[in-house]
N, C-alpha and C positions, 0 to 999 in steps of 0.2 A: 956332053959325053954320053954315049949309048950306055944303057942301063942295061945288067944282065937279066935273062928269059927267066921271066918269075916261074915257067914251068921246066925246071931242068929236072926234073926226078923220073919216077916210074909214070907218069899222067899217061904220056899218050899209050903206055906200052897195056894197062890199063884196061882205058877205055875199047881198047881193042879185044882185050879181053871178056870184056861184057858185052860185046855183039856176038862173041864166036865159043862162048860157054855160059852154062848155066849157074856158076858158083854167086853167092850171092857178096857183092860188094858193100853192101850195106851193114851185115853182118861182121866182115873183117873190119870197117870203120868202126863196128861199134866196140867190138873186142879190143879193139887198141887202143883207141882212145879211154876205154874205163882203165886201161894198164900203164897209159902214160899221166893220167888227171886223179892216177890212185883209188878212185871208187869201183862203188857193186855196179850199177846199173847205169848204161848209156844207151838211149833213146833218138835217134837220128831223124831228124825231121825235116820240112823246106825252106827252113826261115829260121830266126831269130824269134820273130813276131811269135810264130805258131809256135815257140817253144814257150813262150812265155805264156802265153794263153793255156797250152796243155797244162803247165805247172800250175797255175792259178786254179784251172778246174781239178786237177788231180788230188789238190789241198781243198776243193770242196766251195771255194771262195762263191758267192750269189748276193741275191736278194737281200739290201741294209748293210752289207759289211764294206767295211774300210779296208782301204791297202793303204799303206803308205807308203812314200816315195820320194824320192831327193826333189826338190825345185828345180837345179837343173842337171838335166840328163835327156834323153832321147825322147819320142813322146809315144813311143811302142808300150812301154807299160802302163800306161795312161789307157792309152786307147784297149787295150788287154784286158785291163780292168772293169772299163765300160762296158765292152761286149759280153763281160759277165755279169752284167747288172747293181756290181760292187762301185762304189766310189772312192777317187784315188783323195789322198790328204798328202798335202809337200810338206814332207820338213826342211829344215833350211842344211845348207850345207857350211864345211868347214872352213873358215877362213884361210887356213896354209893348204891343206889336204886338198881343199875344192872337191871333197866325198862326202857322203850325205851324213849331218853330224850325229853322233849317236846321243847328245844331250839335247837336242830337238826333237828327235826322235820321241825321248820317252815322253815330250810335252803334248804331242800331238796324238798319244794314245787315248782312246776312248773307252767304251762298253761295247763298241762298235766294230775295233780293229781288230782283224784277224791276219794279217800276212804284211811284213816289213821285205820292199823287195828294196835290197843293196845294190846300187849299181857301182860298179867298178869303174870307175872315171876316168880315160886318158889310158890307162895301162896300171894305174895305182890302185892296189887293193882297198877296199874301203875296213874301218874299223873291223874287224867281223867277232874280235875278243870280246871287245864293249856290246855290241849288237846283240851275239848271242845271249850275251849276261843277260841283257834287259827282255828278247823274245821270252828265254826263260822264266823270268819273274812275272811274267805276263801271260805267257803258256802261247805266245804267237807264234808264228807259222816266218822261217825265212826263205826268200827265194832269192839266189846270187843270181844277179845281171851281171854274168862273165864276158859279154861280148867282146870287149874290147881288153880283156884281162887274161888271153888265155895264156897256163903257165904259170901265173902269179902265184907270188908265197907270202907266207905270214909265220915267220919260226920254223919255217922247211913245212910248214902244212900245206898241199895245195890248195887254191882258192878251187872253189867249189865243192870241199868238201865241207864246210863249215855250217852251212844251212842245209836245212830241206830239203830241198832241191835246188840247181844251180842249171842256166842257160848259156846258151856259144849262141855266135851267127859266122860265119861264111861267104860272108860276100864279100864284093871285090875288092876292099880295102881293108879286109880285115887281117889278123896275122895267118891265120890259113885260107885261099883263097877257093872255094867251090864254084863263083858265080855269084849260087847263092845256097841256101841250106844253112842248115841249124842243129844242135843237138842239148838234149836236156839228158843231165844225169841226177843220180841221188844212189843214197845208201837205204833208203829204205824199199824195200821189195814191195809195199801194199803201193806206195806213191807211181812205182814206175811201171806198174802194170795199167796204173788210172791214166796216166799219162798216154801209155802208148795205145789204151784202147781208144782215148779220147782223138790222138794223132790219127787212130788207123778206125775211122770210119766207126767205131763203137763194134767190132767185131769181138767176141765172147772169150774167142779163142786164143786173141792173143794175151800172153805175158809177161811179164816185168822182163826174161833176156829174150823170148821169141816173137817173131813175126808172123807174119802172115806167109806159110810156105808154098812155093811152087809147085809142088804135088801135093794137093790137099786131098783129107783121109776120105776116105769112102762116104762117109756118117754126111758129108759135106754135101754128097749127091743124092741124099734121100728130099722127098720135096715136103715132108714134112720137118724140117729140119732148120730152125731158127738161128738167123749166123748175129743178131744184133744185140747185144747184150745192155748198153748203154748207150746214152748221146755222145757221138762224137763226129770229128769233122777228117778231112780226107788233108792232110798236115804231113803224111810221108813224103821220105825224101827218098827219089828213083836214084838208079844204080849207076847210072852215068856221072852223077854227081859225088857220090860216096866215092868213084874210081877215084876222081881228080884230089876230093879232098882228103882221101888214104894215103898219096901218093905225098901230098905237102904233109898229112900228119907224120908221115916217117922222118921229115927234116925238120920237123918241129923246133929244134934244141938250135939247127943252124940257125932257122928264120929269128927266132928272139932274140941269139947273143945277138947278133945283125942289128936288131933295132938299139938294142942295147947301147951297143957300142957305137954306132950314131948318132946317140943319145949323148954319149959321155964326148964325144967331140965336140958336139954343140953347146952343151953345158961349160964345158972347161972354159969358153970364153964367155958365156952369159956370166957365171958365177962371178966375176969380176965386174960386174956393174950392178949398181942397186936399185936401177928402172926397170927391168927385166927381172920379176921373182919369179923362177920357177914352184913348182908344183911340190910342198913337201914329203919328202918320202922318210917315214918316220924308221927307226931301228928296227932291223927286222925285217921288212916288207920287200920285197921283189917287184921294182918297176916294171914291166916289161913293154914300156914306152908304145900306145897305140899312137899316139900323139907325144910330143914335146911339149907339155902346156902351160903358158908363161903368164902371169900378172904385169900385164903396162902401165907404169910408173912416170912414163914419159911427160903426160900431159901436167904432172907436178912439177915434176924439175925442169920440164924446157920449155913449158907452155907449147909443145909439138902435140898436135890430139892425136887419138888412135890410128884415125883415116887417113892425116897426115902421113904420120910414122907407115903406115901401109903401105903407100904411094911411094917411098922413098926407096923402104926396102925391095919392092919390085923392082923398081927403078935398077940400084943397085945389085940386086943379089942374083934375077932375074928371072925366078919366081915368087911366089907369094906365101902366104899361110894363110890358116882360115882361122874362120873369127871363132866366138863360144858359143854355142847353138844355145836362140832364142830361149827363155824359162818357162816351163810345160804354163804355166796359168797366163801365161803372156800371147800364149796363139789365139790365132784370131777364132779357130774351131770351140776353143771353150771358153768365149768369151759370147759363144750363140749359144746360148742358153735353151733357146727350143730349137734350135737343130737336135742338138743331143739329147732331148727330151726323149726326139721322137725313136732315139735308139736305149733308149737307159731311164724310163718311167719313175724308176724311184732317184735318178739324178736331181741333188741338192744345188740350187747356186751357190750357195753361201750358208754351207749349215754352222757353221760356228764363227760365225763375226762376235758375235757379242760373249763370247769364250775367252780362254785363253788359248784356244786350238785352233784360229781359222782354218779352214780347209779351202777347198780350190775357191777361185774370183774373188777370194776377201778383197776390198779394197784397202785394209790393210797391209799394204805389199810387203810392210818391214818387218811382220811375222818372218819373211825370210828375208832377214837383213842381209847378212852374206850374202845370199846371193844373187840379190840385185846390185850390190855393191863391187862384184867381182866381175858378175858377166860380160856387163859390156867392156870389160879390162882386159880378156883375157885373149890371149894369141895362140894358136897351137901350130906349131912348126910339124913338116914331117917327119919323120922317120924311118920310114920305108926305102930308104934310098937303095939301090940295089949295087952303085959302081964306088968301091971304096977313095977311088979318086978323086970322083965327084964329089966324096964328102968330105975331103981332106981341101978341097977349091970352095966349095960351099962354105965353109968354116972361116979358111982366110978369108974373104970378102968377109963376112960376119963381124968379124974382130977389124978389120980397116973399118967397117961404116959403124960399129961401136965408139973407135975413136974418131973418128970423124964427127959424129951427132955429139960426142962429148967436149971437145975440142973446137966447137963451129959454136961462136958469140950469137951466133943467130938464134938457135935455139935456147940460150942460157936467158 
């Protein structure tokens, strides 16, 4: 069944607009999105990645300090961390939530840690009540990995307001679709000015809401006249892309209930079997479903394994889902110890094996029991479907090869 034009809004009308006037697009993204996400200050960048790195440098984060970070999750803030000389430390994640646990968390603080970044997993907020509590008695630094959360709540709070500062990405899978692009926001004014001088090349001039302006002042064409105030890297995002993704932020509330509610389609028939756990969503918390993401149970009760069950469901449903992305100390990248040397000098292999805090390559894996015990379990179904149809057809099949796999002696 054709899927409906992921771009039915203002996009093209837009983009048209940014070749044939000078107003700044980037600007209008950022004002709206700090008015739909509830905070002071949004920062529009090209990535995801560069949002997270601005934020890491904006908190100041270098040389000896710790971040910590879920085991598994993306490996963008891993790499974020390195490039600022800081080393990342995994805590383990939640066994129902599969969010990074907050009682791991406070085991893996050190003398050393300064910044706990929460990634928001699947579409599921992660703790950010319990998080906050413990940054607080610690005096650490939070930065929300919103990427795949935008929208999410916790008691009508939006997420991203809850830490330091808080990151989006934009790319093509994400709930608002730019390509690609990023944006970092916060409620503190000192953070979002570091941020955006560190996105915009280290220029002096810009500030927590301003950019860099198209008619710059006089003072800017004297040739004694110093424009670089700070290190920073060229991380803005151009106007072509703020068109498209101003255009989806204004549908924002449809694109969600949407996943949403493809969400609760799908779920209505998993919840009836007990090999299929989905992803806990505690009281309170606002799913906003990036993924469907399930715990396989199968290889218990039917001796059917994961790959099997894979195989089947394609077969059947007649596409697939994807697995649980590899766990950050499990890629082969930090697992070369002088690769990464040669970018991150003070990079420990293994500075706390003999703790009770290993940090990255312990060969202690089951410091993060969960989540070695989850990953290779976990299914994430899509979401995104765009034809209500199709997800009313999708769903039936689901529920025939549920009884079917439950009902078939071969599998029991």
């Amino acid at each position: 069944m054709k899927q409906e034009n992921k771009f039915a809004g203002n996009e093209l009308k837009y983009l048209n607009n940014v070749l044939r006037s000078k107003s700044s697009y980037v600007l209008k993204l950022e004002n709206l999105f700090s008015i739909k996400n509830k905070v002071k200050y949004s920062i529009a960048v090209n990535s995801g990645t560069a949002a997270l790195h601005a934020c890491l440098a904006a908190l100041g984060v270098g040389y000896g300090d710790e971040v910590i970070i879920p085991a598994h999750t993306v490996i963008m803030p891993t790499f974020a961390t390195l490039e600022r000389n800081a080393n990342p430390v995994y805590a383990d994640i939640d066994k129902n939530t599969f969010n990074i646990c907050p009682q791991n968390i406070e085991k893996k603080i050190t003398k050393k840690t300064k910044v706990i970044i929460a990634v928001h997993m699947h579409g599921l907020p992660a703790d950010m009540i319990k998080i906050m509590k413990i940054a607080k008695k610690y005096k650490l630094f939070v930065i929300e990995d919103a990427a795949q959360c935008l929208m999410g709540e916790i008691g009508k709070k939006m997420i991203g307001s809850f830490g330091d500062m808080a990151c989006y990405s934009f790319e093509t899978k994400k709930h608002l679709c730019g390509f690609e692009g990023g944006m970092i926001t916060t409620n503190n004014s000192r953070f979002a000015t570091k941020a955006r001088q560190f996105a915009g090349l280290g220029y002096k001039n810009l500030t927590s809401k301003s950019g860099i302006k198209q008619k710059l002042p006089d003072f800017f064409r004297n040739p004694n006249y110093k424009r670089h105030g700070t290190l920073g890297l060229n991380y803005r995002m151009n106007e072509l892309t703020a068109a498209v993704v101003l255009a989806q932020l204004e549908k924002v509330n449809f694109f969600i209930q949407r996943r949403i509610n493809n969400a609760k389609s799908f779920l209505k028939i998993i919840n009836k079997t007990d090999w299929l756990v989905p992803q806990f969503v505690p009281k309170g918390f606002k799913h906003v479903y990036w993924t469907i993401t399930l715990k396989y149970l199968g290889d218990k009760k039917f001796n059917l394994t994961w790959k099997d069950f894979f195989k089947i469901y394609k077969k059947f449903m007649g596409e697939s889902f994807y697995a649980g992305l590899s766990l950050v100390p499990e890629e082969k990248i930090l697992k070369n110890f002088s690769e990464i040397k040669k970018y991150n000098p003070n990079y420990v292999k293994c500075s706390y094996c003999k703790t009770k805090s290993p940090c990255i390559l312990s060969k202690k894996k089951y410091t993060c029991k969960n989540a070695y015990d989850i990953q290779p379990r976990l299914i994430q179904l899509k979401a995104n479907h765009r034809n209500k149809e199709y997800v009313k057809t999708l769903s039936k099949k689901l529920s025939k090869l549920i009884v079917e796999i439950n009902s078939n002696s071969k599998y029991k």
